[in-house]
N, C-alpha and C positions, 0 to 999 in steps of 0.2 A: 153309471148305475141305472140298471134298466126298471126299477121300481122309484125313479125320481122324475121331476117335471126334466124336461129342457135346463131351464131356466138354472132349476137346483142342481143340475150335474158341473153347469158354470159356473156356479157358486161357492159349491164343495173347493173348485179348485184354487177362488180366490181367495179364499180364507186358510186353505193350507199353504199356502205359501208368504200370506202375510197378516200379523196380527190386529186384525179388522174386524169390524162390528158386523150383525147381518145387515144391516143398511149401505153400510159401503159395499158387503160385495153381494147386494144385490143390484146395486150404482153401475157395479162393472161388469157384471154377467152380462146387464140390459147393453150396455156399451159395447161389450164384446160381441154379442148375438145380433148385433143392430150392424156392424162393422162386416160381419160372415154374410150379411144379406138375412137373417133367419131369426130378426127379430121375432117375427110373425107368430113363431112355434113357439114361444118362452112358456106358456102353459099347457103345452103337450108332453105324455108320458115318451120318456126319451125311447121306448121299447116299439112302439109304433112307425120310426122316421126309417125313407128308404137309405139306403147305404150311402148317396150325395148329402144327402140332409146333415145324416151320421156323422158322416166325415168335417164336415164344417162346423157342427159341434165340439166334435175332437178337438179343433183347431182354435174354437172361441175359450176350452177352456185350457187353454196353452197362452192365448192372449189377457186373458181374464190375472196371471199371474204377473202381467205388465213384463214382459221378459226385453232386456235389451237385444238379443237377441233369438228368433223364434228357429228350431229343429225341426225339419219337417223331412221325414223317412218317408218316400216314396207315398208323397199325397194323393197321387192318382192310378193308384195300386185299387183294381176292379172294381172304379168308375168306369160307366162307358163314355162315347163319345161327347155327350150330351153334357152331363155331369162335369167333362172337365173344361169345356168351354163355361159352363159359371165357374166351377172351383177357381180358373185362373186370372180373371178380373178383378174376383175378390180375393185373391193374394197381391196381384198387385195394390189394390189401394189398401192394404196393411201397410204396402212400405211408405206410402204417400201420407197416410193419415197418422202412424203410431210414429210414422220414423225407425222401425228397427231394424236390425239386418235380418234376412234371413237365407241358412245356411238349408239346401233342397238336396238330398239326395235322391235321384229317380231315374230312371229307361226312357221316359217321354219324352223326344227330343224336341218336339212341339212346344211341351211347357217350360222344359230348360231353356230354350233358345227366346221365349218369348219372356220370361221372368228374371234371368240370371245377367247379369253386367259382368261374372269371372264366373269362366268356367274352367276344372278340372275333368280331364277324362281317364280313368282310371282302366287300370286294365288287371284282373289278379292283384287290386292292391297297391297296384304300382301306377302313377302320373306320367299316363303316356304323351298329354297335350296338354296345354293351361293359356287361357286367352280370352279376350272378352268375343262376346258371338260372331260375330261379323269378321274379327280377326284367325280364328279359327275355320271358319268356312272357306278364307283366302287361300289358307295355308296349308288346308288338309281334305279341303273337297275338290277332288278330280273334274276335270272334265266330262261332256258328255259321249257316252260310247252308244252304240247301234247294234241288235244283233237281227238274226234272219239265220235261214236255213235254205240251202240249194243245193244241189247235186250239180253245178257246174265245175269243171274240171278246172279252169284256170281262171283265177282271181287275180292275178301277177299285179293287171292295171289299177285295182281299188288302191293302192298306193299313192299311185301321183294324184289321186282326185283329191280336190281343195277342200282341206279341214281334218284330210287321215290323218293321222300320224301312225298307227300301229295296226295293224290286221292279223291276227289270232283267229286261225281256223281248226277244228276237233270233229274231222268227220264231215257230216254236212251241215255239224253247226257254226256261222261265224259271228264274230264280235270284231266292229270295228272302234278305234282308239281316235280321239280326235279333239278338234275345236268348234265353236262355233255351230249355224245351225246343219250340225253332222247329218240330221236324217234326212234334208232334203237333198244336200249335197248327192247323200249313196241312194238316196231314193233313183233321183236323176241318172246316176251313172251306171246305175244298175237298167233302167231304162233302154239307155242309149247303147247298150250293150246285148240288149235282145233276153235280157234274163226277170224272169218273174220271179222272186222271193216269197219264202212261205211265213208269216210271223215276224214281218218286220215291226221292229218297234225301237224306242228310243229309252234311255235313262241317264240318270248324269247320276253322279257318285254323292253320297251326304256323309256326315261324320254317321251316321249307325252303320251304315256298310264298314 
């Protein structure tokens, strides 16, 4: 409600969800707002807050209803960078301080991998992976590959060098498949082979690829 304080928009919500006096759920708005980090604002018109602030209001009056479990649909849906390094601190000490669960759907693999103990990865709807982070990352993040660009004609030996496994070439573009630290490896042997690369660079595979 954009013609309410802060405060009363957290308020509004703990009284629709439970038959309580203005005094308790102004008890628990302060509670909630105080818990989001945004005590501070409790007498500011909620129309004024930039879109971080906003967002963690949202959230105090979702907490404000005491939920055993808290819904949180893409909480870091256009915050920037900024924004969701506080947003995600103070979700974590929700689960520390209230004790609830909370069930995250979101793109951010930053804030899932750093907030979530089980994750689902969905694909069209469908549960293409489910694991806790770490277990996940074992079992579904690749190796590091190497690409570059050359116009040399025979590649043949990038194979036996230590740490290939796969060489995929498209033109003068290649990408090599491997283990370990690959780029220095093909850096070297690309060297030792009299061949300058254009764009050489490294990546290894994550669950968003």
């Amino acid at each position: 409600f954009k013609d309410f304080s802060v405060a009363e928009n957290v308020e509004v919500a703990a009284m629709s969800a439970h038959r309580i006096g203005r005094a308790e759920a102004q008890k628990r708005a302060q509670d909630a707002l105080e818990l989001m980090g945004i005590g501070h604002l409790a007498d500011l018109p909620a129309s004024i807050l930039p879109q971080g602030e906003e967002r963690r209001v949202e959230i105090a009056r979702a907490l404000a209803t005491q939920p055993r479990f808290l819904l949180l649909d893409e909480p870091g849906a256009g915050l920037n960078d900024a924004e969701i390094e506080i947003l995600l601190p103070t979700l974590q000490r929700i689960r520390q301080v209230r004790g609830c669960g909370i069930l995250i759907v979101d793109h951010d693999m930053r804030l899932i991998m750093s907030l979530c103990d089980r994750i689902h990865v969905l694909n069209y709807g469908q549960t293409i992976a489910e694991g806790s982070p770490d277990g996940l990352i074992a079992a579904h993040a690749g190796g590091p590959t190497v690409h570059f660009t050359t116009d040399a004609v025979d590649l043949s030996w990038l194979a036996d060098v230590q740490g290939v496994e796969r060489v995929v070439r498209a033109g003068s573009r290649v990408t090599v498949h491997g283990s370990g630290p690959l780029l220095a490896y093909t850096a070297a042997a690309l060297v030792e082979h009299g061949i300058a690369p254009a764009d050489l660079r490294s990546k290894r595979k994550s669950l968003e690829d």
